[in-house]
PyMOL Python script that loads the backbone (N, CA, C, O; Angstrom):
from pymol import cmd

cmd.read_pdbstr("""\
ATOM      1  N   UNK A   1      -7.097  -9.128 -13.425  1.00  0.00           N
ATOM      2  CA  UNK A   1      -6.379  -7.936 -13.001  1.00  0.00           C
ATOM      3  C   UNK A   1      -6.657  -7.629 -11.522  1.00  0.00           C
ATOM      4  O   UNK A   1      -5.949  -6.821 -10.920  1.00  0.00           O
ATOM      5  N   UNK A   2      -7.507  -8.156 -11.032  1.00  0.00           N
ATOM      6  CA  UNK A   2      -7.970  -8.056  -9.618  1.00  0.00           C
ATOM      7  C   UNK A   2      -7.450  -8.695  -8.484  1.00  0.00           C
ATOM      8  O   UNK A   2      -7.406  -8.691  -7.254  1.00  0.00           O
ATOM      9  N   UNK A   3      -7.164  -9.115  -9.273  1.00  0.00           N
ATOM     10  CA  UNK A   3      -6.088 -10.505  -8.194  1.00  0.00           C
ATOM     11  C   UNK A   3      -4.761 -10.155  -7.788  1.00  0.00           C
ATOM     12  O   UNK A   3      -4.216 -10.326  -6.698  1.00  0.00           O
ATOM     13  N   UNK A   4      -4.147  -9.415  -9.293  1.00  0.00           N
ATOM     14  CA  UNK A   4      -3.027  -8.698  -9.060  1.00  0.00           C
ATOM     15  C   UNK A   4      -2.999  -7.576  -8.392  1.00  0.00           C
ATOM     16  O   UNK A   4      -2.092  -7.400  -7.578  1.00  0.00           O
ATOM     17  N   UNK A   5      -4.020  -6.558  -8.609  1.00  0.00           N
ATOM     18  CA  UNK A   5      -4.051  -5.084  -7.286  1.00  0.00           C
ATOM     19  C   UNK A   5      -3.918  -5.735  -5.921  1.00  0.00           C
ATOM     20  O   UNK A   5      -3.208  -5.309  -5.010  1.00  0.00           O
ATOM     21  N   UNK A   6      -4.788  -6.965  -5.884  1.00  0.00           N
ATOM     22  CA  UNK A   6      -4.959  -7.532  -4.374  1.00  0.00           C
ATOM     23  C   UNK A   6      -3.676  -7.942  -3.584  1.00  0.00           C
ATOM     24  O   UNK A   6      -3.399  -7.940  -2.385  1.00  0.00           O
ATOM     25  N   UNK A   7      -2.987  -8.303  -4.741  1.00  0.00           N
ATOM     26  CA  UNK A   7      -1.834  -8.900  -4.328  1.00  0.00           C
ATOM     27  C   UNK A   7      -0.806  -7.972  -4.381  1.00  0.00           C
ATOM     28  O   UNK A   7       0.210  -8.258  -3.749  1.00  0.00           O
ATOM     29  N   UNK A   8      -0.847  -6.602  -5.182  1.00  0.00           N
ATOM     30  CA  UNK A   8      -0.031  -5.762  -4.975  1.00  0.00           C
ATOM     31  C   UNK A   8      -0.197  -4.616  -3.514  1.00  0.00           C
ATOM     32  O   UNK A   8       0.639  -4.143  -2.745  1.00  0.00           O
ATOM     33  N   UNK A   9      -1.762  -4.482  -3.626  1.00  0.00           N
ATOM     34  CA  UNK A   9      -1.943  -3.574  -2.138  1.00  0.00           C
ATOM     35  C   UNK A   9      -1.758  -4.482  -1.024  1.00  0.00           C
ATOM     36  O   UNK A   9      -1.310  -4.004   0.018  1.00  0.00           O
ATOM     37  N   UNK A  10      -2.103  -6.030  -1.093  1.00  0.00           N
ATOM     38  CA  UNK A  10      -1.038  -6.854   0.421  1.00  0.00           C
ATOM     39  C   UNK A  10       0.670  -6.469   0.633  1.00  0.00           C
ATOM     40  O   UNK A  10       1.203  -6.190   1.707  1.00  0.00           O
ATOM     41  N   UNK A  11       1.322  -6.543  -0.694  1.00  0.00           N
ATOM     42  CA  UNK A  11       2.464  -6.757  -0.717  1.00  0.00           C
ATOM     43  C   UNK A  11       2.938  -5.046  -0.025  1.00  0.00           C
ATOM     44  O   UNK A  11       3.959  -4.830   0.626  1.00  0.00           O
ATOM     45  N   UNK A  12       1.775  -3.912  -0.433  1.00  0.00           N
ATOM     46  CA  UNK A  12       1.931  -2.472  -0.231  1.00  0.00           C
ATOM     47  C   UNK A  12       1.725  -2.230   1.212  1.00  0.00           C
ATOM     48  O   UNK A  12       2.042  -1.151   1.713  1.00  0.00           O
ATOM     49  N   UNK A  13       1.220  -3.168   1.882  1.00  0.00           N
ATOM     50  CA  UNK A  13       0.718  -2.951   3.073  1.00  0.00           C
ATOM     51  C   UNK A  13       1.284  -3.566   3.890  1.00  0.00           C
ATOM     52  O   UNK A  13       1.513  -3.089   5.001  1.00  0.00           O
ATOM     53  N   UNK A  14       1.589  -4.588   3.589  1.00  0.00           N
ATOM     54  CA  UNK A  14       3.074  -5.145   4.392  1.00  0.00           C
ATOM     55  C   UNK A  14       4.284  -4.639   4.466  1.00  0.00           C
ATOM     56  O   UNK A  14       4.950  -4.669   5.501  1.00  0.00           O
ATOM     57  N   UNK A  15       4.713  -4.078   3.263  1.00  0.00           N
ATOM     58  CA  UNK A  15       6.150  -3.317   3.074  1.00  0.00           C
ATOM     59  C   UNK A  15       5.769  -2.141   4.423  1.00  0.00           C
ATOM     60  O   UNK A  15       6.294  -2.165   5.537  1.00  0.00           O
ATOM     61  N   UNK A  16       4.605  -1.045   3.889  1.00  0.00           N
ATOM     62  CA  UNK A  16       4.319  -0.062   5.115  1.00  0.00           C
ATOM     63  C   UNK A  16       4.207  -0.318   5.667  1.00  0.00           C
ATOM     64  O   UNK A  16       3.940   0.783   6.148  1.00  0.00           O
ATOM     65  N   UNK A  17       4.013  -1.296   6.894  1.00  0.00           N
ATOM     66  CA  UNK A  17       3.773  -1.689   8.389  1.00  0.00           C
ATOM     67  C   UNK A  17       5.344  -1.934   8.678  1.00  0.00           C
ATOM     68  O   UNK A  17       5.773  -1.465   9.732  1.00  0.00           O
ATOM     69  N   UNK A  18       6.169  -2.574   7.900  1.00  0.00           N
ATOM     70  CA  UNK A  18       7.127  -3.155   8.311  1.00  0.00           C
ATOM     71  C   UNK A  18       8.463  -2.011   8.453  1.00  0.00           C
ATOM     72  O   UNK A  18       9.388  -2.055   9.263  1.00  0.00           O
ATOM     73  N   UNK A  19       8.204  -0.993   7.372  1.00  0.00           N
ATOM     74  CA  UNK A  19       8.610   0.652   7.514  1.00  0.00           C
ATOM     75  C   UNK A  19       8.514   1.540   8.685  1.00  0.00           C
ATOM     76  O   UNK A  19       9.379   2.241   9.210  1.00  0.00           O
ATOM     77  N   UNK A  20       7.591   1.405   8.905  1.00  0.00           N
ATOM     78  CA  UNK A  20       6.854   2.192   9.914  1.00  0.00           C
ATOM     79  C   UNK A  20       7.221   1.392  11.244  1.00  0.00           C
ATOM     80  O   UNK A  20       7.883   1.981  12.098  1.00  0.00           O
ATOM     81  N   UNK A  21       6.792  -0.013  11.468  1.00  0.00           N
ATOM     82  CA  UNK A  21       7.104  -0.267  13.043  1.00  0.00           C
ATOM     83  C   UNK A  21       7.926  -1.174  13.130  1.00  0.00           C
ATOM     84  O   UNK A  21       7.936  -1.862  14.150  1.00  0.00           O
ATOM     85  N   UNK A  22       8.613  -1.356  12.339  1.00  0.00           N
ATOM     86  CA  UNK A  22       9.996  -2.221  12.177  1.00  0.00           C
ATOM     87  C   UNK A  22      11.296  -1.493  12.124  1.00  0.00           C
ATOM     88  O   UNK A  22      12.116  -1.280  13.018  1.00  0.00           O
ATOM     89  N   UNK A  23      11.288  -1.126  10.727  1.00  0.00           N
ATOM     90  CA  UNK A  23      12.720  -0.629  10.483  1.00  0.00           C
ATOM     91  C   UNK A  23      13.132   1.038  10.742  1.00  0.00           C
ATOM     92  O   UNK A  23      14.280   1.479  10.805  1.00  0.00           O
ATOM     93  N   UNK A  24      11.901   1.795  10.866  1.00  0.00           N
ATOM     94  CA  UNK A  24      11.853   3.516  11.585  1.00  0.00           C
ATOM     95  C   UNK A  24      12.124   3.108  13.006  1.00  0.00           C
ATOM     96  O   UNK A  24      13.303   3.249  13.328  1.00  0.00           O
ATOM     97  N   UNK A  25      11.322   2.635  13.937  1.00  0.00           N
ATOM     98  CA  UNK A  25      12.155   2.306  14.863  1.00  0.00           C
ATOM     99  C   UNK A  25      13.376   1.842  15.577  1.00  0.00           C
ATOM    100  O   UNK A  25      13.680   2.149  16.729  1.00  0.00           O
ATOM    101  N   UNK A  26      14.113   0.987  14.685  1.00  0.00           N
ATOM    102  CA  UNK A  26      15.091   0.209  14.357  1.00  0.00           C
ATOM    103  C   UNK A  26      16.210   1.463  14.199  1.00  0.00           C
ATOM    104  O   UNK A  26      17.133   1.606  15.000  1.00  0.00           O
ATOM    105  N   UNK A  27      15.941   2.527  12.808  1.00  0.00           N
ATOM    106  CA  UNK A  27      16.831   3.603  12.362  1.00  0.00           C
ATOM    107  C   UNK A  27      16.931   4.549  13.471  1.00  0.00           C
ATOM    108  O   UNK A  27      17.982   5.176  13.597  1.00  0.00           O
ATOM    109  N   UNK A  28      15.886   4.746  14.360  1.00  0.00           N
ATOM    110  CA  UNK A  28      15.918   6.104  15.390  1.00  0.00           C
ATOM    111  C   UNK A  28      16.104   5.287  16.558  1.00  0.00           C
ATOM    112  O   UNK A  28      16.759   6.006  17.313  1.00  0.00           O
ATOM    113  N   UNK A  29      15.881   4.110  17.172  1.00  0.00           N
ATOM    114  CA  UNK A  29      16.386   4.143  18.541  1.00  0.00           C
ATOM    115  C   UNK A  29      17.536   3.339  18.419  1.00  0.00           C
ATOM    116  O   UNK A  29      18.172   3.396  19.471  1.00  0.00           O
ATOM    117  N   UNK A  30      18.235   2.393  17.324  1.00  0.00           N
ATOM    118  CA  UNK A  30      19.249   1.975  17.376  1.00  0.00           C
ATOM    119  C   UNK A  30      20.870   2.370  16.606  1.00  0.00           C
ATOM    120  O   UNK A  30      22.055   2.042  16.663  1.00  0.00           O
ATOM    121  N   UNK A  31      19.737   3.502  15.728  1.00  0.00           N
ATOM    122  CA  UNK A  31      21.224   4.204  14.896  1.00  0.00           C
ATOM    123  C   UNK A  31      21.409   3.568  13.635  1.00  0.00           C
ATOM    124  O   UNK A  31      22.271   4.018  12.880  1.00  0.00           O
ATOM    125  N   UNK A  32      20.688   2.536  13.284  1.00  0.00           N
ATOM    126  CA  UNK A  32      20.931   1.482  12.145  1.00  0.00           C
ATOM    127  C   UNK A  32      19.851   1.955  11.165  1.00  0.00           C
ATOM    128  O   UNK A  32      18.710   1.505  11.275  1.00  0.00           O
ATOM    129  N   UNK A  33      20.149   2.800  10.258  1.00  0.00           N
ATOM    130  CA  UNK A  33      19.320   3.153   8.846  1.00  0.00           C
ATOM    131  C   UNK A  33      19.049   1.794   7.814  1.00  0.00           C
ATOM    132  O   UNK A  33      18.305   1.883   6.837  1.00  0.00           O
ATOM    133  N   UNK A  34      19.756   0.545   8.179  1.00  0.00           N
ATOM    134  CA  UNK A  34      19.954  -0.371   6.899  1.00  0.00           C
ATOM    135  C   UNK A  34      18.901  -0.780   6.780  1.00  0.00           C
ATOM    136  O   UNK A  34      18.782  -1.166   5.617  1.00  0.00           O
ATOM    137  N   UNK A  35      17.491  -1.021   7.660  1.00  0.00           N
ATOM    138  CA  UNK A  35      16.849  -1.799   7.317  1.00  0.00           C
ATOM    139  C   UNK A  35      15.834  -0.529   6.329  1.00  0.00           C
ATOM    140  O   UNK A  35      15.310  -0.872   5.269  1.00  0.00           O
ATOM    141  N   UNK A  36      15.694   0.860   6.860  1.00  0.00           N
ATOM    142  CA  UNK A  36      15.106   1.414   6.118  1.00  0.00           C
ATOM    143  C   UNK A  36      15.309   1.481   4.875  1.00  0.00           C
ATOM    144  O   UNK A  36      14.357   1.434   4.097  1.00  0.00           O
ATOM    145  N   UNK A  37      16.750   1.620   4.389  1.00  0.00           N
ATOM    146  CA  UNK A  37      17.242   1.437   3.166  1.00  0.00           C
ATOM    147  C   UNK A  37      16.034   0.263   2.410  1.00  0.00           C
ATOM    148  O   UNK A  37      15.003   0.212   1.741  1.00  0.00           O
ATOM    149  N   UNK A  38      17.004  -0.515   3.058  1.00  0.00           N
ATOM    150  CA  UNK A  38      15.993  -1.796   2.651  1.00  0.00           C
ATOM    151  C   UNK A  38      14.991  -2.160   2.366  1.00  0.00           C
ATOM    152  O   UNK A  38      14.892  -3.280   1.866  1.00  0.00           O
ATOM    153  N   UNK A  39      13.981  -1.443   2.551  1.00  0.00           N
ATOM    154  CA  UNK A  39      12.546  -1.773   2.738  1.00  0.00           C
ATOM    155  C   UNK A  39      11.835  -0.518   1.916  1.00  0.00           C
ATOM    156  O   UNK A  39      10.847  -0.619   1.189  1.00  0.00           O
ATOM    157  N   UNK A  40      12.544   0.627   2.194  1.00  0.00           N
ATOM    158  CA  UNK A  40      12.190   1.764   1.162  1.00  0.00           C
ATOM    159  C   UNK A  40      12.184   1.609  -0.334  1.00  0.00           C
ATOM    160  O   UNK A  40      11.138   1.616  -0.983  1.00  0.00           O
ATOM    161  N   UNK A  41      13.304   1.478  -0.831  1.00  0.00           N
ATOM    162  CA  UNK A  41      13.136   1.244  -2.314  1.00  0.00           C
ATOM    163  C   UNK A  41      11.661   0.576  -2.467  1.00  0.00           C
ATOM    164  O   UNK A  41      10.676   1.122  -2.965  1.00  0.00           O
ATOM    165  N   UNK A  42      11.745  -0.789  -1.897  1.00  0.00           N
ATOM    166  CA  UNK A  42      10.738  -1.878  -2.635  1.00  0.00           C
ATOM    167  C   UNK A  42       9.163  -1.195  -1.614  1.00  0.00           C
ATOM    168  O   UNK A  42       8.114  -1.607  -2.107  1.00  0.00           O
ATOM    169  N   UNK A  43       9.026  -0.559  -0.746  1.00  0.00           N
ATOM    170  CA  UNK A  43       7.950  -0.389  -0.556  1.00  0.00           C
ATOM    171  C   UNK A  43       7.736   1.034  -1.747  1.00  0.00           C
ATOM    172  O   UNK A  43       6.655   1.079  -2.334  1.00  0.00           O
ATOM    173  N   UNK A  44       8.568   1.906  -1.984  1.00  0.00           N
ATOM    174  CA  UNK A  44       8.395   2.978  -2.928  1.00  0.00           C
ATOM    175  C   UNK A  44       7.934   2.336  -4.124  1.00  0.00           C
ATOM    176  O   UNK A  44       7.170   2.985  -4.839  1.00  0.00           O
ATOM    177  N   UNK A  45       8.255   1.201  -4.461  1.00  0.00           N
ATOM    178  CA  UNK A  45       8.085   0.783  -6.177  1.00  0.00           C
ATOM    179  C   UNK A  45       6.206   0.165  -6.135  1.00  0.00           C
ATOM    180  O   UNK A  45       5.314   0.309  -6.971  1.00  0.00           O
ATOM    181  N   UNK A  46       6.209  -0.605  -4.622  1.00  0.00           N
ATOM    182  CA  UNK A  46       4.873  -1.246  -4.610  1.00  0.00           C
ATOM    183  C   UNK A  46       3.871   0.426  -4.287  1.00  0.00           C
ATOM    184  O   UNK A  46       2.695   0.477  -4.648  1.00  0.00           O
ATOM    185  N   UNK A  47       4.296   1.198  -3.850  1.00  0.00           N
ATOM    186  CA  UNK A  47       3.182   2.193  -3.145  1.00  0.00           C
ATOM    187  C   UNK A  47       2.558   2.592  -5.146  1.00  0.00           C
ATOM    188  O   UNK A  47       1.413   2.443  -5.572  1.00  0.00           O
ATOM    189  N   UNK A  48       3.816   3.102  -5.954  1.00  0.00           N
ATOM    190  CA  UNK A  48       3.421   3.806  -6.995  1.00  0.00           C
ATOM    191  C   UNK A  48       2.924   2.543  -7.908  1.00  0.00           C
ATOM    192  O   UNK A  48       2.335   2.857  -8.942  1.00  0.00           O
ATOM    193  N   UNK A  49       3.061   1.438  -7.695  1.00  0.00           N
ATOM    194  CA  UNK A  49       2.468   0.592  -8.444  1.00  0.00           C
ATOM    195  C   UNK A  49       0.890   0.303  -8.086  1.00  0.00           C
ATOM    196  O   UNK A  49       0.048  -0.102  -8.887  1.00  0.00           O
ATOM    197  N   UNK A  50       0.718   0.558  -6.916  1.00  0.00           N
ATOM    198  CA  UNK A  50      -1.500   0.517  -6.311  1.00  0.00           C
ATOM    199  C   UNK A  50      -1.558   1.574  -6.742  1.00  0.00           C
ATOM    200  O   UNK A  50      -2.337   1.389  -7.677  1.00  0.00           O
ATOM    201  N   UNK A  51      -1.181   3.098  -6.775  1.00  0.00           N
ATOM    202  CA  UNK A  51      -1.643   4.109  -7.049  1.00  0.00           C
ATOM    203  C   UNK A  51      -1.976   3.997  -8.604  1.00  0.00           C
ATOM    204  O   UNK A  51      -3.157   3.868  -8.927  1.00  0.00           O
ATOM    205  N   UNK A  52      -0.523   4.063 -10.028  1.00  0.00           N
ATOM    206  CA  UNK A  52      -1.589   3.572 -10.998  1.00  0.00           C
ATOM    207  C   UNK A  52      -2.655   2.328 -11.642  1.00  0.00           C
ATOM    208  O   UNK A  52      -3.565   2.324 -12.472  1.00  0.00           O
ATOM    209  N   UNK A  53      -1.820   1.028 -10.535  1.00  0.00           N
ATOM    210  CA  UNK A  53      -3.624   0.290 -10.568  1.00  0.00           C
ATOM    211  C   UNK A  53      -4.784   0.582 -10.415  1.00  0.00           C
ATOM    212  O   UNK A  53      -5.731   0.251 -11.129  1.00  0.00           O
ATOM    213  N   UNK A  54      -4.796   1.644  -8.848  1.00  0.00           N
ATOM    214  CA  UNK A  54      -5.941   2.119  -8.832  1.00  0.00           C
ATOM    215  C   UNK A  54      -6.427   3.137  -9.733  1.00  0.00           C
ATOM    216  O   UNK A  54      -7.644   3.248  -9.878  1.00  0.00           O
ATOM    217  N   UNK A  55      -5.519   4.002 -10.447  1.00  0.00           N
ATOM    218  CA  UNK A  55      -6.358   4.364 -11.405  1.00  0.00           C
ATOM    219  C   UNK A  55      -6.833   3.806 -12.603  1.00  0.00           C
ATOM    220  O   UNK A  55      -7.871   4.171 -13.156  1.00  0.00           O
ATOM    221  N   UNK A  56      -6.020   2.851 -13.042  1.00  0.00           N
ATOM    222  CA  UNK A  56      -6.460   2.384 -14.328  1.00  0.00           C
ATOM    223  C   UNK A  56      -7.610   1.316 -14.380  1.00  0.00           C
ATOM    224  O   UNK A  56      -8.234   0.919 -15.364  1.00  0.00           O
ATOM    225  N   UNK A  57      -7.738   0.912 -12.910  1.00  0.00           N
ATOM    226  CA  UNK A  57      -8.760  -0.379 -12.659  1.00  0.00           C
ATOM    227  C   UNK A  57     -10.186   1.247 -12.131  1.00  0.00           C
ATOM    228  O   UNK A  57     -11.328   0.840 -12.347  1.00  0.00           O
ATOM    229  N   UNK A  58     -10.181   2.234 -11.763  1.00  0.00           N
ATOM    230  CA  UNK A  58     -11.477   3.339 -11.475  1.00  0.00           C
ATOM    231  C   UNK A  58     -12.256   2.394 -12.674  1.00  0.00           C
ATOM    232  O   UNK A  58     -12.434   1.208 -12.399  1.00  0.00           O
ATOM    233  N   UNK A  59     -12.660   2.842 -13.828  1.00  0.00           N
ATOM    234  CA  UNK A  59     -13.324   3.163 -14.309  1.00  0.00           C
ATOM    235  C   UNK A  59     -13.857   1.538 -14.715  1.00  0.00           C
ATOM    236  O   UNK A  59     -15.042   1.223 -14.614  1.00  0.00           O
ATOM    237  N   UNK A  60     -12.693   0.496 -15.225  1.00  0.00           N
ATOM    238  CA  UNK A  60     -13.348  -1.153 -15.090  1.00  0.00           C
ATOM    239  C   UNK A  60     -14.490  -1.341 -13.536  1.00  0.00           C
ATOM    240  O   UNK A  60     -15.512  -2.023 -13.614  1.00  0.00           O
ATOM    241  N   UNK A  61     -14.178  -0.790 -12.535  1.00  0.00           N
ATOM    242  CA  UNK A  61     -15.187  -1.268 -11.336  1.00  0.00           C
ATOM    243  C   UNK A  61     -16.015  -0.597 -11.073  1.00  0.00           C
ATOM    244  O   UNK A  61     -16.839  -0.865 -10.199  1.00  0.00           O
ATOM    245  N   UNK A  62     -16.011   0.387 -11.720  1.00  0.00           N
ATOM    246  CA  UNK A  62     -16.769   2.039 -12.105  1.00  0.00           C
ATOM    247  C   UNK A  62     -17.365   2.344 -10.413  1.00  0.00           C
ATOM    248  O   UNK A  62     -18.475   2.303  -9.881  1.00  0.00           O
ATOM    249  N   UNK A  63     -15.880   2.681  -9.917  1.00  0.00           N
ATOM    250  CA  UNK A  63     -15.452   3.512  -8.538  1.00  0.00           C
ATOM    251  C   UNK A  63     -16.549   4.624  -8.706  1.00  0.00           C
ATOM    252  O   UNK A  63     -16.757   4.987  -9.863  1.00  0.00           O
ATOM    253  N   UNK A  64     -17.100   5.071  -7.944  1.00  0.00           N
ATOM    254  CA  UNK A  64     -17.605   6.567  -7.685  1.00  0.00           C
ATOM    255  C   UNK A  64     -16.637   7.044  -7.299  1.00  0.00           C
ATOM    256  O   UNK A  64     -15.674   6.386  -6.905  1.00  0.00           O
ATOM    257  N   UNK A  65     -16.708   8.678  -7.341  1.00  0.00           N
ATOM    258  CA  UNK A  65     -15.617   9.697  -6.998  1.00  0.00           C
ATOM    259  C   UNK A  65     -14.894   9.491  -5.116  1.00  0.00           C
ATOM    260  O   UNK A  65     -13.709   9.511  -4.785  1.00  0.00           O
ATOM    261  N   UNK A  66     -15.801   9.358  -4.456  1.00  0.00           N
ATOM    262  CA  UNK A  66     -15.501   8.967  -2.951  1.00  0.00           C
ATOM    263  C   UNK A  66     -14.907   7.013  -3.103  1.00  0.00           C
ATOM    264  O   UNK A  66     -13.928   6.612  -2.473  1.00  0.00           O
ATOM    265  N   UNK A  67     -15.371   6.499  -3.620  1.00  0.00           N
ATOM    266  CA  UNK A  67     -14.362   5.198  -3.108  1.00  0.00           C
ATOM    267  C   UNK A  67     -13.058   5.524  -3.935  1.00  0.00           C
ATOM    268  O   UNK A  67     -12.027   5.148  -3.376  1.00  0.00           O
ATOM    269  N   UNK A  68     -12.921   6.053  -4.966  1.00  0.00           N
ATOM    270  CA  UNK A  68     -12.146   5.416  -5.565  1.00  0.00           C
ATOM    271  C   UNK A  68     -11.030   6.902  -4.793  1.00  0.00           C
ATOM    272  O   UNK A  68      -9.841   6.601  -4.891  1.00  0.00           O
ATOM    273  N   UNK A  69     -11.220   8.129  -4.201  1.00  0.00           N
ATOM    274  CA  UNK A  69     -10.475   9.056  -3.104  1.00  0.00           C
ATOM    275  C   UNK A  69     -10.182   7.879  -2.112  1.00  0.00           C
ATOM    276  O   UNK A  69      -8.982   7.664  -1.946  1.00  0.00           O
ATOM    277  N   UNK A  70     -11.111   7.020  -1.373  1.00  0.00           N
ATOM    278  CA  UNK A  70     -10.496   5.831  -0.454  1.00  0.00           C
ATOM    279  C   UNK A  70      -9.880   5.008  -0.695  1.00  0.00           C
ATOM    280  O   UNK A  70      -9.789   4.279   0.293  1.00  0.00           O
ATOM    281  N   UNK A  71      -9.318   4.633  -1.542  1.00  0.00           N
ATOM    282  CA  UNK A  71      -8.816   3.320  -2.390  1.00  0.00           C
ATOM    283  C   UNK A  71      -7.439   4.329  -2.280  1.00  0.00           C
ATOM    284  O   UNK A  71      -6.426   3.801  -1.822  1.00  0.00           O
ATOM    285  N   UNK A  72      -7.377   5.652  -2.656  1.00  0.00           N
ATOM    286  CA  UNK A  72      -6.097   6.383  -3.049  1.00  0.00           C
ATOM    287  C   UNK A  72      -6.040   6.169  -1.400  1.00  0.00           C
ATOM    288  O   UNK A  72      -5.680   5.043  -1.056  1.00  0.00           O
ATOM    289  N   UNK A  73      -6.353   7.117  -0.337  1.00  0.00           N
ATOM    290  CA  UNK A  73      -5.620   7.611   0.629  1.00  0.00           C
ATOM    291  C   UNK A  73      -5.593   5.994   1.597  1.00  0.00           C
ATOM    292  O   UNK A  73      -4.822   6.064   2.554  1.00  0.00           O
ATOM    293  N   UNK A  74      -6.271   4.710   1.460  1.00  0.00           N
ATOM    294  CA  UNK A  74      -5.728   3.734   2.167  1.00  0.00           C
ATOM    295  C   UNK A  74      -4.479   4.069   2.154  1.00  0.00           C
ATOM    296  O   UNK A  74      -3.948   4.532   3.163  1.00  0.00           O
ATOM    297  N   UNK A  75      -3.788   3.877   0.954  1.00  0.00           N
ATOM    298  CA  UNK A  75      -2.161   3.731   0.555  1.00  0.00           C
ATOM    299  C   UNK A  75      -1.501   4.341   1.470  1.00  0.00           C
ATOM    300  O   UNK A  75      -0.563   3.684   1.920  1.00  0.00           O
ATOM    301  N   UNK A  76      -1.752   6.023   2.190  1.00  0.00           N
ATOM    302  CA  UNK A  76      -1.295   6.554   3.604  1.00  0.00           C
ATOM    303  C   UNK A  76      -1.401   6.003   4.649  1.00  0.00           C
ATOM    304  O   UNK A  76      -0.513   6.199   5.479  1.00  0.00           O
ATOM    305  N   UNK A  77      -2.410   5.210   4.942  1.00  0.00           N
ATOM    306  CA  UNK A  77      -2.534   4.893   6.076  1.00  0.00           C
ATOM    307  C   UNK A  77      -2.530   3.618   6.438  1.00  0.00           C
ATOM    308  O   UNK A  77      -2.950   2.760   5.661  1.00  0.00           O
ATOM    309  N   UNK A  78      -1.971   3.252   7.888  1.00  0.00           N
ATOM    310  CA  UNK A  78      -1.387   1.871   8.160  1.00  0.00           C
ATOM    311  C   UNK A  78      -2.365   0.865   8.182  1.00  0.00           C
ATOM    312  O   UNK A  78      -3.319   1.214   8.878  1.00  0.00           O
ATOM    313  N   UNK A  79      -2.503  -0.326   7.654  1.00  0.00           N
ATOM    314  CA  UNK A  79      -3.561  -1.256   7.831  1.00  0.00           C
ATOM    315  C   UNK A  79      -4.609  -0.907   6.108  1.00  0.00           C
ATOM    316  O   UNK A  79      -5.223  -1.752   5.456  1.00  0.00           O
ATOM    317  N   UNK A  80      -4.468   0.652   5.795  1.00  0.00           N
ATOM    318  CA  UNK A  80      -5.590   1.181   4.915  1.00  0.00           C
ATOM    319  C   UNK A  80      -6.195  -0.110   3.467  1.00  0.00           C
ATOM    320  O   UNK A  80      -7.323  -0.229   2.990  1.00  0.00           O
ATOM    321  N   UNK A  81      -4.750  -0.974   3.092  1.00  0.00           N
ATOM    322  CA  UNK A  81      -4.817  -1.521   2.084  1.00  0.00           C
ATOM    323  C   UNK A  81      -5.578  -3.015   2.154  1.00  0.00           C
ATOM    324  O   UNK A  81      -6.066  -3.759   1.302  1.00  0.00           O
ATOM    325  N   UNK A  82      -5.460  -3.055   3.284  1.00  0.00           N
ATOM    326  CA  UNK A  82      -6.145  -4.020   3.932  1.00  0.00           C
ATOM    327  C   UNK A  82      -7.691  -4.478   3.817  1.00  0.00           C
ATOM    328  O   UNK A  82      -8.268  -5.477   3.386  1.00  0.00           O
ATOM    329  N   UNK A  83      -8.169  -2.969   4.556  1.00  0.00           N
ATOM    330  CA  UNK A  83      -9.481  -2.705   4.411  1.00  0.00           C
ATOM    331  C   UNK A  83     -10.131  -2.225   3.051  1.00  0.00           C
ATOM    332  O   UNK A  83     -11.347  -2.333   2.891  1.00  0.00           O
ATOM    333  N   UNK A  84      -9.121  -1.570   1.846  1.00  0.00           N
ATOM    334  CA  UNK A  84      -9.659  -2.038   0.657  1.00  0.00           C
ATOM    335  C   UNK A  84      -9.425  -3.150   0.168  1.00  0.00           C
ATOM    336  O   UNK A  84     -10.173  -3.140  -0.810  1.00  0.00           O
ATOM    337  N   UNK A  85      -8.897  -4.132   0.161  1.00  0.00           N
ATOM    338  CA  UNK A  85      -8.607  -5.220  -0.152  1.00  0.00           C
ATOM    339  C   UNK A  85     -10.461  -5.917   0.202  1.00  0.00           C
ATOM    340  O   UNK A  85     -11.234  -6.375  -0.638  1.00  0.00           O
ATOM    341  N   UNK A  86     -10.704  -5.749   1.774  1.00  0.00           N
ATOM    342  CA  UNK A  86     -11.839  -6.300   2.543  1.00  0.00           C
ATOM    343  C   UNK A  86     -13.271  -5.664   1.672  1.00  0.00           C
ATOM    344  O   UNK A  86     -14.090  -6.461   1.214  1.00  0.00           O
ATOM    345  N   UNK A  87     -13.395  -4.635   1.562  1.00  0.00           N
ATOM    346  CA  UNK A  87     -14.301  -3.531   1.305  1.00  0.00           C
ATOM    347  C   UNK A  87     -14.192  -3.708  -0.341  1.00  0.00           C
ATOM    348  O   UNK A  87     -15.222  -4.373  -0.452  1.00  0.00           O
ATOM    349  N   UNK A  88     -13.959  -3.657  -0.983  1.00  0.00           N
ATOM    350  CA  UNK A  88     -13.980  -3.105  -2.252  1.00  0.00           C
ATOM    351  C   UNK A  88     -13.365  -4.575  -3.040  1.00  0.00           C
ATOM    352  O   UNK A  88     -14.019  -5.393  -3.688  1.00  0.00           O
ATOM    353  N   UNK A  89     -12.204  -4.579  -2.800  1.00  0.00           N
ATOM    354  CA  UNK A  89     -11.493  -5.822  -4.118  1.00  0.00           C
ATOM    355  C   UNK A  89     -12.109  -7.650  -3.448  1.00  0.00           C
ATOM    356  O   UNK A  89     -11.628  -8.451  -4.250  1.00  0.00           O
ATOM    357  N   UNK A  90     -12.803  -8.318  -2.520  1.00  0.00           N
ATOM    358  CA  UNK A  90     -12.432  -9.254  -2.288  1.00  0.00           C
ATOM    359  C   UNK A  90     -14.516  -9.544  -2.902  1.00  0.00           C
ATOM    360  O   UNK A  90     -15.511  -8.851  -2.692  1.00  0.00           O
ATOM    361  N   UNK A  91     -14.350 -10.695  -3.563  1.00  0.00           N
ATOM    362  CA  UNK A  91     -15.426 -10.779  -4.341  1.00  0.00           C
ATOM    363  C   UNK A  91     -16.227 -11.977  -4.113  1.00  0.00           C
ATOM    364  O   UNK A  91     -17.250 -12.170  -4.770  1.00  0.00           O
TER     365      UNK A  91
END
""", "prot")
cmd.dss("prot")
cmd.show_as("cartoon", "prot")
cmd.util.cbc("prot")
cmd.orient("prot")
């Protein structure tokens, strides 16, 4: 099951980078929303898919209350899934 979060928070963390400094830029300085379209759905489906991995995998890695709050708010932040991936899931 570890392999799969890993591979779902890469896939989560790529979609968000590519949101954020790809296709938001793309929608506001060129007028072209398509790529956001694009990239939204499937980064929306991967974001809520780490969020209940990460909860249902808490208690198998028996998270303390503070990692397993870091494991949630990576998911906000750019690069974040990364560094749990580094920190926490890579064995």
């Amino acid at each position: 099951m570890k392999a799969f979060f890993r591979l779902i928070a890469l896939l989560e963390g790529v979609s968000y980078i590519l949101l954020l400094f790809v296709a938001t830029p793309i929608k506001y300085l060129n007028g072209d929303p398509q790529y956001v379209k694009l990239l939204g759905m499937p980064h929306g489906i991967l974001f809520m898919a780490y969020i209940v991995l990460a909860i249902w995998l808490k208690p198998k890695y028996k998270w303390n209350q503070r990692t397993f709050i870091t494991v949630l708010i990576a998911s906000i932040i750019p690069f974040g899934t990364f560094y749990v991936d580094k920190k926490f899931l890579k064995a």
